[in-house]
C-alpha positions in Angstrom: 54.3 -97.1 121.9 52.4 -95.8 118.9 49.4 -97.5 118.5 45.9 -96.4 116.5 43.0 -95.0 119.1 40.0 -96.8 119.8 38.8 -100.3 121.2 41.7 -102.5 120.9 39.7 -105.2 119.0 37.8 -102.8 116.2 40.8 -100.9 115.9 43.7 -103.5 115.6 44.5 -102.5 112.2 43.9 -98.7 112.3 40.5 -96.5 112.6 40.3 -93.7 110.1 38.7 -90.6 111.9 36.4 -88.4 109.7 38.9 -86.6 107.8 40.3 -90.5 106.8 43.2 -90.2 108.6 44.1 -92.8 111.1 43.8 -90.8 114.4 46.9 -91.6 116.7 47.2 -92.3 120.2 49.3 -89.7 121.0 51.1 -90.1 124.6 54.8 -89.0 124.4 55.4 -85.8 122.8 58.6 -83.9 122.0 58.5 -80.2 121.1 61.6 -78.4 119.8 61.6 -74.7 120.6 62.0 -72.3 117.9 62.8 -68.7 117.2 59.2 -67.9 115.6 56.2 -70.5 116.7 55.3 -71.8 120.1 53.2 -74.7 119.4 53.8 -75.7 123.3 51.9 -72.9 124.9 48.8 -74.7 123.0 49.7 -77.7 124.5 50.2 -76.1 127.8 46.6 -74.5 127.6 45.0 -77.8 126.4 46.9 -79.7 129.6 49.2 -82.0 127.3 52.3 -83.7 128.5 55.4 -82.8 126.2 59.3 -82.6 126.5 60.9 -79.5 125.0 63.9 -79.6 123.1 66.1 -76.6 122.8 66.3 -75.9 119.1 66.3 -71.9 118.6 68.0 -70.2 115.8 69.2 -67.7 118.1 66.3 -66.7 120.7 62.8 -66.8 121.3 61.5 -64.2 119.2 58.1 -63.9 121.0 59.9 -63.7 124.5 63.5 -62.9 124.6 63.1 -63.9 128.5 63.0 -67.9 127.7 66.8 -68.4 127.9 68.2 -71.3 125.6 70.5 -72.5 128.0 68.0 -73.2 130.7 66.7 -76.3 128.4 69.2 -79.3 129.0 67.4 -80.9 125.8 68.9 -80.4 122.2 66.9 -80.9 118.9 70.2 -82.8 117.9 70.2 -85.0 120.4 66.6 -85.7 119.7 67.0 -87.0 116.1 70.9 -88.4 116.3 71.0 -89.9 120.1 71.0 -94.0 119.7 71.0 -95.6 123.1 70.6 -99.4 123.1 70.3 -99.8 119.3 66.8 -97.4 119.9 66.9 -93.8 118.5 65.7 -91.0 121.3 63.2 -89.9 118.6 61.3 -93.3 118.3 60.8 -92.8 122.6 58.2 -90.5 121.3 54.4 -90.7 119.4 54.2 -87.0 118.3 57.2 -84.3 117.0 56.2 -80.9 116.9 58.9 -78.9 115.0 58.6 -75.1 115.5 59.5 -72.7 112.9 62.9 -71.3 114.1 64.3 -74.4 114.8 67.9 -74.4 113.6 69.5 -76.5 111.5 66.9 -76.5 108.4 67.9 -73.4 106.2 69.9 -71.9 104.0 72.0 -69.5 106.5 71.5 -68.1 110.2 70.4 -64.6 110.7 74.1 -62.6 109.6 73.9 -64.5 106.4 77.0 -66.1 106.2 76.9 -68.5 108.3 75.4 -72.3 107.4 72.0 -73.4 108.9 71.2 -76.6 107.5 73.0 -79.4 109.9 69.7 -81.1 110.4 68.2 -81.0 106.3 71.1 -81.9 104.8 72.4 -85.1 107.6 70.8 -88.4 105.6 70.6 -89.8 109.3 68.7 -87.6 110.9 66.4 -87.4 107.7 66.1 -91.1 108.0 65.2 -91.5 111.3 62.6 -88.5 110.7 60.8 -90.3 108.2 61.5 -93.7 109.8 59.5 -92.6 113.0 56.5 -91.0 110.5 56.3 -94.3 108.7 56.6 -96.3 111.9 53.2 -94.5 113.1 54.8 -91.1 114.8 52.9 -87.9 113.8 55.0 -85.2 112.4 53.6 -81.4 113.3 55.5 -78.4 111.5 55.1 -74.8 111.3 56.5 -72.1 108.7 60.0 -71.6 108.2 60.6 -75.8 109.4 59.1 -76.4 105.8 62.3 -77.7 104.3 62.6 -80.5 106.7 59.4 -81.9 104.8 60.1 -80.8 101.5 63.5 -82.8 101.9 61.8 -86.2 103.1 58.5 -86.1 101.3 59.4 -83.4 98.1 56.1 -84.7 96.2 53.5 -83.8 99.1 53.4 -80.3 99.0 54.1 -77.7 96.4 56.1 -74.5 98.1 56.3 -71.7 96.6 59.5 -71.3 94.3 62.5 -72.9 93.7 62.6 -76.4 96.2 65.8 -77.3 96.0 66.8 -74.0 97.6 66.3 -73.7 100.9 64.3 -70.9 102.4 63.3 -70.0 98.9 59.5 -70.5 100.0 59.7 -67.9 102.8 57.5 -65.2 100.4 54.2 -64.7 102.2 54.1 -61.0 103.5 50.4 -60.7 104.3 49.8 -59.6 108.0 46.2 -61.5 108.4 44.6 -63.5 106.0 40.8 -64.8 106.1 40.7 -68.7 105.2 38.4 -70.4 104.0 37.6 -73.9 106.0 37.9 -76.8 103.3 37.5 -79.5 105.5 33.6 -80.5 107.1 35.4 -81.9 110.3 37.2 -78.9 111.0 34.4 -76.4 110.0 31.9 -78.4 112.4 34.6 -78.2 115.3 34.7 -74.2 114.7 31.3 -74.1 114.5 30.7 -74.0 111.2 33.0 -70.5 111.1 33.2 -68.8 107.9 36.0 -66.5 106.7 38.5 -67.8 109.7 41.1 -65.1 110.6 44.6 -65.8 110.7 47.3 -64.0 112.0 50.7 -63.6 110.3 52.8 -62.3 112.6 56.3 -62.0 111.6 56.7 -61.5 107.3 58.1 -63.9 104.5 56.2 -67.2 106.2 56.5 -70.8 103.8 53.8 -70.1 100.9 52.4 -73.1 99.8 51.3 -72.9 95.8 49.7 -76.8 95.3 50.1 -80.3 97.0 50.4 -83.4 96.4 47.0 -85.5 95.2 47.2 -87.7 98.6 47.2 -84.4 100.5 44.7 -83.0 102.5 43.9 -79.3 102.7 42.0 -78.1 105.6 42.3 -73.7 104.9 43.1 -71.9 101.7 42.9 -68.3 101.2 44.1 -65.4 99.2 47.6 -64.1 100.1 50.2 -61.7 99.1 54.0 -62.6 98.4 57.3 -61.8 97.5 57.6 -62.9 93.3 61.1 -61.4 93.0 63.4 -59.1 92.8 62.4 -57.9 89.6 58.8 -58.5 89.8 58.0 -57.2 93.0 54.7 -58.4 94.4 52.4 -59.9 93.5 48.6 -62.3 95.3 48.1 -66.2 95.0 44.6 -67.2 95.3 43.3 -70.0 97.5 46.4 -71.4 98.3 46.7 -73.8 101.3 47.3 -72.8 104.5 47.0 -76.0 106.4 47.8 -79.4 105.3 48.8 -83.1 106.1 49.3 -86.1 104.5 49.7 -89.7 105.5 53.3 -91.5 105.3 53.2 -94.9 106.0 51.4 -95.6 109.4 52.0 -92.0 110.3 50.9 -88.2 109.5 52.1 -85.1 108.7 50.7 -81.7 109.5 51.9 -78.3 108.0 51.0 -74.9 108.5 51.7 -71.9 106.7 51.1 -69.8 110.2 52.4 -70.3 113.5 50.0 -71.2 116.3 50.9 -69.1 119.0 50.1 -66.1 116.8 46.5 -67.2 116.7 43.5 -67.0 119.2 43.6 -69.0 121.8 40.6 -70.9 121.2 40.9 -71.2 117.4 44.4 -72.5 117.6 43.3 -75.5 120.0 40.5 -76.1 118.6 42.3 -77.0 115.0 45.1 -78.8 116.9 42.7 -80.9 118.7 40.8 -81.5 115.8 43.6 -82.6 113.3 45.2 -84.5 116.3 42.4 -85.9 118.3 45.1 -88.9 119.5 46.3 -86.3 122.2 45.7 -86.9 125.8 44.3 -83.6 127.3 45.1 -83.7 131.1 47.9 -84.9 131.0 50.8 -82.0 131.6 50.7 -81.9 135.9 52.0 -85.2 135.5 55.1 -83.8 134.0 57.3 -84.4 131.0 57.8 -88.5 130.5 61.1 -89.9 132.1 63.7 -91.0 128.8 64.5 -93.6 131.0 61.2 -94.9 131.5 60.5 -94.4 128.1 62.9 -97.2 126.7 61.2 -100.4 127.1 58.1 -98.7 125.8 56.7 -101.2 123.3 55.5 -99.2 119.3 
């Protein structure tokens, strides 16, 4: 089901794209919904097939209208469900994990009560990074950081303590103007300079450093929370958008969320970091399950 774009015969063993990634044909998508981010309205605007999974902290944030219990799909069914020896997540080519999901912090919103069901189950871990390093490409936003940090700890530096959860959740800047460190990204903008990015909700995942296999594709300057004691204080040029390879597969972070940017920006980049995705694809609906199965990988 996951297979590497391009002519069957050049491409047998996997095409890197300009960036040097291997660009992934990317035909079944899953989505889990979160309090914060809305990576499927870009999907929606760029005409891309997806499933959503219910997965919200409490509510959508952005539009208290969406009502969980509308969406028969669970983010825990997604990455514990086994039918026929085949986990439901390996049905799938792409994962886009919102920030807000549940089940990867510290605590839910009263503070007492434990949020970490998904980061801290080895299984579902397992079958996360299975399905990256099987070929499956791995899209998370903001306050989702700790699901990567606990399967691939070495790729990117957060900001702070790592083996706390939520500890990274500093930023406070409202907009902050990136620079584009990437030449395949700034040729898809159009060469932009000083790209504006929208924070909207404060204490977003600061990023400090990554890994020396990682790929940065915005830094900029940005405010955050040092402490208690110290107060405030600025990082500069710290990434803002990342991804790294893991096995056959990839893994894309951002420090923002995507619905909080314009329109046009925001597809752009996703289109450009994930040009595997088949635009024109969502009035055929969300893929079956059941037809799914005997998809071959």
């Amino acid at each position: 089901m996951r297979a590497v774009l391009g002519a069957a015969l050049l491409c047998a063993a996997g095409c890197k794209n300009d960036q040097g990634f291997v660009e992934l044909r990317l035909e079944n998508i899953a989505v889990s919904m979160g309090d914060f981010d809305a990576t499927e309205d870009v999907l929606t605007r760029l005409d891309v097939a997806h499933t959503p999974y219910e997965g919200f902290i409490s509510q959508a944030v952005y539009d208290p209208e969406i009502d969980p219990d509308l969406v028969s799909l669970k983010v825990e069914d997604l990455l514990s469900r086994v039918t026929d020896n085949t986990p439901e997540l390996e049905l799938y080519d792409a994962l886009f994990v919102n920030s807000g999901t549940r089940g990867l912090g510290a605590y839910v919103y009263n503070g007492v009560d434990p949020d970490d069901e998904i980061v801290t189950d080895a299984d579902m871990l397992a079958r996360v990074q299975t399905f990256v390093e099987d070929g499956g490409a791995l899209i998370v936003s903001d306050w989702a950081y700790d699901l990567v940090e606990a399967i691939w700890p070495d790729a990117i530096d957060f900001a702070h303590d790592d083996t706390v959860y939520d500890d990274a959740q500093t930023g406070t800047s409202r907009t902050v103007v990136a620079d584009i460190t990437d030449d395949t990204l700034s040729l898809d903008l159009d060469d932009a300079t000083g790209l504006e990015l929208q924070f909207d909700y404060s204490y977003w995942t600061v990023i400090e450093d990554v890994g020396p296999d990682t790929k940065v594709y915005l830094t900029g300057d940005v405010e955050y929370r040092v402490s208690d004691a110290e107060g405030y204080g600025t990082l500069e040029g710290v990434p803002l958008l990342v991804s790294f390879e893991a096995g056959r597969g990839e893994v894309v972070f951002s420090s923002f969320h995507w619905r909080a940017q314009r329109d046009e920006v925001a597809e752009t980049m996703l289109q450009s970091l994930l040009p595997g995705m088949r635009l024109g694809t969502a009035s055929d609906g969300p893929p079956d399950l059941g037809d799914l199965e005997g998809a071959s990988r």
